[in-house]
TITOR-785226 format. One record per residue (C-alpha): residue in one letter; residue number from 1; x, y negated, z negated. Coordinates in nm, 2 decimals. Example, Ala and Ser with C-alpha at 12.3 -4.5 7.8 and 13.67 -1.06 7.14 Angstrom:
a / 1 / 1.23 / 0.45 / -0.78
s / 2 / 1.37 / 0.11 / -0.71
END
This chain:
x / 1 / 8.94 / -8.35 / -11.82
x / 2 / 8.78 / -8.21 / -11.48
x / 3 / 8.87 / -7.88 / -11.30
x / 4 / 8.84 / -7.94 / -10.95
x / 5 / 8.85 / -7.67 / -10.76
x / 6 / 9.22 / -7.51 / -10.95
x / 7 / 9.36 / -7.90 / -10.97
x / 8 / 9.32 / -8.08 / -11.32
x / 9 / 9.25 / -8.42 / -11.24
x / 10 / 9.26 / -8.62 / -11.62
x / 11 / 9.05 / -9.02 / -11.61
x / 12 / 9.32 / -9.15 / -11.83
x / 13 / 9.27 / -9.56 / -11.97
x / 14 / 9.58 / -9.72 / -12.11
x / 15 / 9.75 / -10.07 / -12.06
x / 16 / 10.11 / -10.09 / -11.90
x / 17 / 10.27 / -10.21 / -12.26
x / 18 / 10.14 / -9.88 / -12.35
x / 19 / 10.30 / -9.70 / -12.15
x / 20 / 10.67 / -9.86 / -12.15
x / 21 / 10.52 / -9.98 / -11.79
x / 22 / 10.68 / -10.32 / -11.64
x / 23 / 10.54 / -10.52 / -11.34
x / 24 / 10.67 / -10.87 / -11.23
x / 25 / 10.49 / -11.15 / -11.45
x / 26 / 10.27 / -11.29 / -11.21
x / 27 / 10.43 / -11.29 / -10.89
x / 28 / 10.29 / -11.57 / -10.66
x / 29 / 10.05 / -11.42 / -10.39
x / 30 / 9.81 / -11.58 / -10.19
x / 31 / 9.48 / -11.37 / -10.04
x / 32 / 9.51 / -11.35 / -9.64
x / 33 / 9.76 / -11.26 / -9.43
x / 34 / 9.97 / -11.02 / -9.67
x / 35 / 10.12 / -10.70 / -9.66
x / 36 / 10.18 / -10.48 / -9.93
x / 37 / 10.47 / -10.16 / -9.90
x / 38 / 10.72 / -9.98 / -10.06
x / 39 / 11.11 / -10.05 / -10.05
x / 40 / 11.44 / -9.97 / -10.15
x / 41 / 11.63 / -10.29 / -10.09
x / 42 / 11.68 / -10.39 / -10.45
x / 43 / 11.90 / -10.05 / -10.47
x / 44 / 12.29 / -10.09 / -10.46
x / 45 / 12.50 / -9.95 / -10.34
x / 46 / 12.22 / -9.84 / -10.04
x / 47 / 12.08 / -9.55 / -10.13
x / 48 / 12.06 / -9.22 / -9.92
x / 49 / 11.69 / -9.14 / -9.70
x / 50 / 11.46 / -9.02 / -9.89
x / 51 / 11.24 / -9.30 / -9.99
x / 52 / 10.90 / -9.09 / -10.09
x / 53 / 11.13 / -8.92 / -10.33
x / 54 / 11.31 / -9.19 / -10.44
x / 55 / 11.22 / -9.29 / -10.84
x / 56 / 11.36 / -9.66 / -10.80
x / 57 / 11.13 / -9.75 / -10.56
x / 58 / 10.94 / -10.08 / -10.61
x / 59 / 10.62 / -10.19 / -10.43
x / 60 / 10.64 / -10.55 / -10.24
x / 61 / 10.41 / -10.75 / -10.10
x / 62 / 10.47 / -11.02 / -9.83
x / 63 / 10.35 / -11.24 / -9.52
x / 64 / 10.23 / -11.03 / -9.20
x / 65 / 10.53 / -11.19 / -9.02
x / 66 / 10.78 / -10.99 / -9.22
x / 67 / 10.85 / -11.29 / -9.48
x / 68 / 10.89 / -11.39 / -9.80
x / 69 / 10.87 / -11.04 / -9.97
x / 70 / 10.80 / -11.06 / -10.36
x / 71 / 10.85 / -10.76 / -10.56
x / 72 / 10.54 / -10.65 / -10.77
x / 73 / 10.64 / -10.31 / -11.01
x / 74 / 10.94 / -10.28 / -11.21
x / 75 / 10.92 / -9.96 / -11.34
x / 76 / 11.12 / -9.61 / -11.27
x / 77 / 10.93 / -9.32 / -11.05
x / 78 / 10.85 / -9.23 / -10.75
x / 79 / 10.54 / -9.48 / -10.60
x / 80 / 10.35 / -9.38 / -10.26
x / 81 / 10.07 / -9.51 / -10.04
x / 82 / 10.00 / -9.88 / -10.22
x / 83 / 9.72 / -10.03 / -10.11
x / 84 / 9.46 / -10.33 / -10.15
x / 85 / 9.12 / -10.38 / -10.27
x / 86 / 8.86 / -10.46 / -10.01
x / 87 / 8.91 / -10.88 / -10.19
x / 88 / 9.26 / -10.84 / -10.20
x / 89 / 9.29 / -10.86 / -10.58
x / 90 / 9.41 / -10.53 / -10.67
x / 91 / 9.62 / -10.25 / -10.54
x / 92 / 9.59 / -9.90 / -10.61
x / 93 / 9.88 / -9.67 / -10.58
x / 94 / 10.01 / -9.36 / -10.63
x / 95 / 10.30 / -9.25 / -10.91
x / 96 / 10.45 / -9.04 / -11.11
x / 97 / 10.70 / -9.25 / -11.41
x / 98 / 10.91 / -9.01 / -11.65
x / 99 / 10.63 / -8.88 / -11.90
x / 100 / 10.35 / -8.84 / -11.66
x / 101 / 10.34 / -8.47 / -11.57
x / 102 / 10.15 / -8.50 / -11.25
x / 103 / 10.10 / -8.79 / -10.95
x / 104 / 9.90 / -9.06 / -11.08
x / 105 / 9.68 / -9.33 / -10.95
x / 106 / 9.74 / -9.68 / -11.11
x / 107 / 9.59 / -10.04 / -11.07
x / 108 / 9.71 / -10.32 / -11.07
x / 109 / 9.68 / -10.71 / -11.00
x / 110 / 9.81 / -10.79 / -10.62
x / 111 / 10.00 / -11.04 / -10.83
x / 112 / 10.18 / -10.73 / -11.00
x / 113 / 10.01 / -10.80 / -11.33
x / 114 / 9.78 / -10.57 / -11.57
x / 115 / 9.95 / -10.25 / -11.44
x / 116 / 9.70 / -9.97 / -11.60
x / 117 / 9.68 / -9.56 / -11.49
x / 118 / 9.34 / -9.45 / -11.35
x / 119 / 9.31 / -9.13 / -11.26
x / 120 / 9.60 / -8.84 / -11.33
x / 121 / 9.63 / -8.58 / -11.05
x / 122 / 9.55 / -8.84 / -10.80
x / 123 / 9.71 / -8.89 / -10.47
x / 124 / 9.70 / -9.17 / -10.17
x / 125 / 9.43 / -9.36 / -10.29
x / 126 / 9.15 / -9.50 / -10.07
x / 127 / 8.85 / -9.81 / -10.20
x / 128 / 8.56 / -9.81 / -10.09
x / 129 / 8.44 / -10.10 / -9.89
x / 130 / 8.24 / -10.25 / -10.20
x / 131 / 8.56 / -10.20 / -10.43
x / 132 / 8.38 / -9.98 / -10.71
x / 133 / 8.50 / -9.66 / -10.59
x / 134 / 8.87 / -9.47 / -10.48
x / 135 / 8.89 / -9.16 / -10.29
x / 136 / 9.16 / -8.99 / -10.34
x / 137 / 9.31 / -8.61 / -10.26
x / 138 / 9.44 / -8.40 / -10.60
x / 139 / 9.73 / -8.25 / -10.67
x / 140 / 9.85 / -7.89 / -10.69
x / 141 / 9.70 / -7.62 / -10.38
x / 142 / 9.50 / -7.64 / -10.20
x / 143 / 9.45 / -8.00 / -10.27
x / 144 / 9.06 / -8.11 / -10.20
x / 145 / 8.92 / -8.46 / -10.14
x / 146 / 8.73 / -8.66 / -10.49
x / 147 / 8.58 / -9.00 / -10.57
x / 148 / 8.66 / -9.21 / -10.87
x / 149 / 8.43 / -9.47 / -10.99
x / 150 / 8.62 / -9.73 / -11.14
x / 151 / 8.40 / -9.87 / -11.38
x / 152 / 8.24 / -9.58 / -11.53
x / 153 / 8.50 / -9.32 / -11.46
x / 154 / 8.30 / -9.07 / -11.34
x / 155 / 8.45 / -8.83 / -11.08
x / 156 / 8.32 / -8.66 / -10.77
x / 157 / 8.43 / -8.38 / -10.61
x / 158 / 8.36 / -8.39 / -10.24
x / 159 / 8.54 / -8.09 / -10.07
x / 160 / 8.55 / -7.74 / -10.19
x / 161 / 8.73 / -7.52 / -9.93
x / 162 / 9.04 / -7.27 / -9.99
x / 163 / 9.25 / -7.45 / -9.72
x / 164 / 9.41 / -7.80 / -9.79
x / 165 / 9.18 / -8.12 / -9.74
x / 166 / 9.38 / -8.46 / -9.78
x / 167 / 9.47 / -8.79 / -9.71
x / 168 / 9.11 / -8.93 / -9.68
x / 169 / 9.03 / -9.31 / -9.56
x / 170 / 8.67 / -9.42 / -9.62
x / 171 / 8.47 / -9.61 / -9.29
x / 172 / 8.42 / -9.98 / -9.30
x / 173 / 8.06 / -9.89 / -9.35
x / 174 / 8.08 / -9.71 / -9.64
x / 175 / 7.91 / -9.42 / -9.49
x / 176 / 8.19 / -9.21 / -9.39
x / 177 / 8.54 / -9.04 / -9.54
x / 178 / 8.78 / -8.94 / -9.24
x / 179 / 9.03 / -8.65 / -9.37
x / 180 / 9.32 / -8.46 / -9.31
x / 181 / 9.21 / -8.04 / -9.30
x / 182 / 9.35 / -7.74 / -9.23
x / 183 / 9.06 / -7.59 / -9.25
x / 184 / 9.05 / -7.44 / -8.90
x / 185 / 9.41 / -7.32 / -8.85
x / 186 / 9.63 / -7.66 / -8.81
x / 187 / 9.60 / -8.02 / -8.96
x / 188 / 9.33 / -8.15 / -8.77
x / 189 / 9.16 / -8.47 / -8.85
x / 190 / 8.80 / -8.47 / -8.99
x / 191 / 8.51 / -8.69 / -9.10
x / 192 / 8.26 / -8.63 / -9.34
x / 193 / 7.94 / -8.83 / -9.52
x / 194 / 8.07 / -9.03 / -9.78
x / 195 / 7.87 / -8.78 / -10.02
x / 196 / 8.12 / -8.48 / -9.91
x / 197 / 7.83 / -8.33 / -9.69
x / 198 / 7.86 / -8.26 / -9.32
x / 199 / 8.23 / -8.21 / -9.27
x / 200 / 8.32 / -8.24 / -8.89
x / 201 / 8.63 / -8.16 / -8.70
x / 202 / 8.73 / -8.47 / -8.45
x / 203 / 9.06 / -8.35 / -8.31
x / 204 / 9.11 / -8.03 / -8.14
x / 205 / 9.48 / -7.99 / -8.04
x / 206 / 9.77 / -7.73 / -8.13
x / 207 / 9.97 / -7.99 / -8.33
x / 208 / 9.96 / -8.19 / -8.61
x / 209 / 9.70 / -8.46 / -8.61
x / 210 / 9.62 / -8.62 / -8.97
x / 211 / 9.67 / -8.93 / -9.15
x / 212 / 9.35 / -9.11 / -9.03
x / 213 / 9.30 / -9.46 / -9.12
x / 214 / 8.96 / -9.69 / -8.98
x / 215 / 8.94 / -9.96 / -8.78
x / 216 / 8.78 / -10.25 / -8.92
x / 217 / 8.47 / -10.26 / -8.72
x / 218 / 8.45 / -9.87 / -8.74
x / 219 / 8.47 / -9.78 / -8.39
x / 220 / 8.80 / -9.65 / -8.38
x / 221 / 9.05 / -9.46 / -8.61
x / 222 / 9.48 / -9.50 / -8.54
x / 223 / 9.65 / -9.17 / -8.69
x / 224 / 9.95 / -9.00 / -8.66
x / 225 / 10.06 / -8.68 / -8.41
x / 226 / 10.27 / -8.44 / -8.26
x / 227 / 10.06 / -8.34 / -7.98
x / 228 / 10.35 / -8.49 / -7.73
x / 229 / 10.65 / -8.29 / -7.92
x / 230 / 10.52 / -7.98 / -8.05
x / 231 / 10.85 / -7.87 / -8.02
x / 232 / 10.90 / -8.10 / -8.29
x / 233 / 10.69 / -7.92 / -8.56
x / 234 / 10.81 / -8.10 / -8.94
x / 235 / 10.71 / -8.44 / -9.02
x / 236 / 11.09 / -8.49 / -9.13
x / 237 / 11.19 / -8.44 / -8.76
x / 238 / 11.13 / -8.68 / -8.45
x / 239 / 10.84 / -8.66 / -8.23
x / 240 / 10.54 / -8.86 / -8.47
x / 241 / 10.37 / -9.10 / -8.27
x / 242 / 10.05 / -9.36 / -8.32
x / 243 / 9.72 / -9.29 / -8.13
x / 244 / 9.45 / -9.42 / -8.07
x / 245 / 9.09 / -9.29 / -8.06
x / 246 / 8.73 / -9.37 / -8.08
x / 247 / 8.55 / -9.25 / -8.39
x / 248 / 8.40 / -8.99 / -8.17
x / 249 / 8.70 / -8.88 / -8.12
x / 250 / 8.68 / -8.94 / -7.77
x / 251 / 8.96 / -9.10 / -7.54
x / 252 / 9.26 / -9.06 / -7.77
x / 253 / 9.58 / -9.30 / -7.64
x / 254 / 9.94 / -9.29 / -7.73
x / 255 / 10.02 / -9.64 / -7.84
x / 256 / 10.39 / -9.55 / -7.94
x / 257 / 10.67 / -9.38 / -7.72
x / 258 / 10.98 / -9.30 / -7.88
x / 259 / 11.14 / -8.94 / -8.00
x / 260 / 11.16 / -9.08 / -8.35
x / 261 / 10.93 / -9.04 / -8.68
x / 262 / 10.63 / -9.34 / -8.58
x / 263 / 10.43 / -9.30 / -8.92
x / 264 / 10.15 / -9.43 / -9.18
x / 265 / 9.97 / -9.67 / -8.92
x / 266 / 9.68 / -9.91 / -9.09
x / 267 / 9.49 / -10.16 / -8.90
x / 268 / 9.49 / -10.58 / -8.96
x / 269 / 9.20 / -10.68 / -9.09
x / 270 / 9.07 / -10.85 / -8.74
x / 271 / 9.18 / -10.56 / -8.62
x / 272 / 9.40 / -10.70 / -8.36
x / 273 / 9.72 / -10.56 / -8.50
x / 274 / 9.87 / -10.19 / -8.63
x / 275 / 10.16 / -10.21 / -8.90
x / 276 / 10.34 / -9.85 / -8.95
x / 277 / 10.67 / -9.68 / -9.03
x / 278 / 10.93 / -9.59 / -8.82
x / 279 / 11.30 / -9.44 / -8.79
x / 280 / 11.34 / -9.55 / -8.45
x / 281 / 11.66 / -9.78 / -8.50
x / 282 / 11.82 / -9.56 / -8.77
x / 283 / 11.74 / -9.18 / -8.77
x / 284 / 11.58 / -9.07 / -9.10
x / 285 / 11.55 / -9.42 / -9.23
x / 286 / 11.23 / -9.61 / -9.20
x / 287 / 11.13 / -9.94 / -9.15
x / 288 / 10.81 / -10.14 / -9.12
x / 289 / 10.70 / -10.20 / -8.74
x / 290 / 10.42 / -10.42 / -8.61
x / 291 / 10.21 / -10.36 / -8.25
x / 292 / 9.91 / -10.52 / -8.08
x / 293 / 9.59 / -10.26 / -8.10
x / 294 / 9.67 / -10.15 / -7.77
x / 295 / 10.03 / -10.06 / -7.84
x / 296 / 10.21 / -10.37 / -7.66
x / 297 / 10.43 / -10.64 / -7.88
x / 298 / 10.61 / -10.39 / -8.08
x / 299 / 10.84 / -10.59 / -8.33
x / 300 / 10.98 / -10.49 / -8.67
x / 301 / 10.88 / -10.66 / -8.99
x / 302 / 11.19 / -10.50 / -9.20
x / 303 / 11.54 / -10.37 / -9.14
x / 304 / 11.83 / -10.30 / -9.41
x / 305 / 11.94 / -10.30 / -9.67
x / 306 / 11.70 / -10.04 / -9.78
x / 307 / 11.41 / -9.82 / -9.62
x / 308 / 11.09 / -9.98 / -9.58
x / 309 / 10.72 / -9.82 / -9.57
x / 310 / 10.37 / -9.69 / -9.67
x / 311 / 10.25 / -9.98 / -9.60
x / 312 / 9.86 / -10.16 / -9.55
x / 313 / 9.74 / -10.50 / -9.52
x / 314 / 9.58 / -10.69 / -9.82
x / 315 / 9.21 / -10.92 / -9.84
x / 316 / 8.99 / -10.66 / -9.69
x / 317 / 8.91 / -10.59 / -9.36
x / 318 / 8.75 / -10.95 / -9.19
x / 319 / 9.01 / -11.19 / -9.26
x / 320 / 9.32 / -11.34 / -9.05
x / 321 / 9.53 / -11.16 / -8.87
END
């Protein structure tokens, strides 16, 4: 058990039959063009919005063209943020099942198989470009940003500040951790050396800028804002929308328009393409959404039954599309 900072983070090594755990047995996936997210759509009747919070939420994984979605866990409690392994081969994800006292990362086969706990205390998981490692934010206040080596266990600390650092996406290159802070006043977004040293503030506005994620040749970073609706303050209320910006931080662009919740954005791994949440057809109830890296081509991927979201692209970052 490691204190980090006032947040108990627990390695914890234990195999899904264990734990009363199921997954699907082997769902057929193929490495390339897949997506991996969470949805409701197995639920009936249709349940309420509220999918973050929703403990019968299932992760799927299908085609980047919005087909053939296979469901991968079986298992009750609430699931957040899954995402691949740099080959494709495994997703982490975040959880919390009935027994587990606090959000947990797990591992798992991209097939859905060998479903395992890593790291207790653990949220919205991030690999390292070489696969070995996951960065990951802890639970409980203020929540600070740590590393997890997956094969010897051994745990990193990398912020230590009394305001919240979170939601952490490491560069391409391996060298560099972008973050959520709101270390300044508001959530800003921030980089930092993949050892925790040099923290740097990139965005400077009076909203909410945060949820960074890289593109895959480094030079850019999509996020999520409310620099264009401050009026609109909550993330539960419209007026989130996608930018743009170099990893300098310079020459930020809107890529989405619409008073709705535009959310979660990851990059393809060419880079030509952004998936990410939205509410835009039914308030309060997200689906998956698709766009060119300049913000044209907008199309959904998912509509109902069901919300649909969280979601990233699987087989690394220099594959098709």
């Amino acid at each position: 058990m490691y204190n980090l900072h006032r947040t108990t983070v627990l390695v914890i090594a234990a195999g899904s039959a264990l734990l009363g755990l199921a997954t699907t047995a082997g769902a057929q996936t193929n490495p390339g063009s897949k997506i991996v997210f969470l949805s409701t759509r197995h639920i009936v009747p249709q349940p309420p919005p509220g999918l973050d919070l929703n403990p019968q939420v299932q992760i799927y994984i299908m085609n980047a063209d919005g087909t053939d979605p296979t469901r991968l866990t079986e298992f009750t409690g609430s699931k957040i943020a899954p995402v691949c392994s740099p080959d494709g081969r495994q997703v982490a994800f975040q959880s919390r099942p009935p027994g587990f006292p606090l959000p947990t990362i797990f591992l798992m086969n991209a097939d859905g198989t060998d479903l395992r706990p890593l790291v207790s205390g653990g949220n919205f998981p991030s690999w390292s470009p070489n696969g070995k490692q996951i960065a990951f934010h802890t639970a409980g206040q203020p929540r600070e940003i740590s590393v997890i080596d997956i094969d010897t266990l051994e745990l990193t600390n990398l912020t230590n500040n009394p305001a919240d650092d979170f939601r952490a996406d490491w560069s391409p290159d391996g060298q560099k951790i972008a973050f959520t802070s709101n270390r300044d006043g508001n959530i800003q977004i921030y980089v930092m050396n993949a050892d925790g040293s040099k923290p740097t503030r990139l965005t400077s506005t009076a909203a909410t800028d945060m949820a960074p994620d890289w593109s895959p040749d480094g030079r850019q970073i999509v996020f999520q804002s409310n620099r264009d609706h401050p009026q609109f303050p909550d993330i539960d209320q419209p007026g989130f929308e996608i930018y743009v910006m170099n990893a300098d931080a310079t020459e930020p662009t809107r890529l989405t328009d619409n008073l709705a919740r535009d959310l979660d954005p990851a990059w393809s791994p060419n880079g030509r393409q952004i998936v990410f949440d939205s509410d835009r057809d039914v308030p309060l109830t997200r689906q998956l959404y698709v766009m060119s890296w300049d913000g044209t081509d907008q199309r959904a991927l998912t509509g109902p039954p069901g919300e649909n979201s969280h979601a990233s692209w699987c087989r690394g970052r220099a594959v098709e599309p």
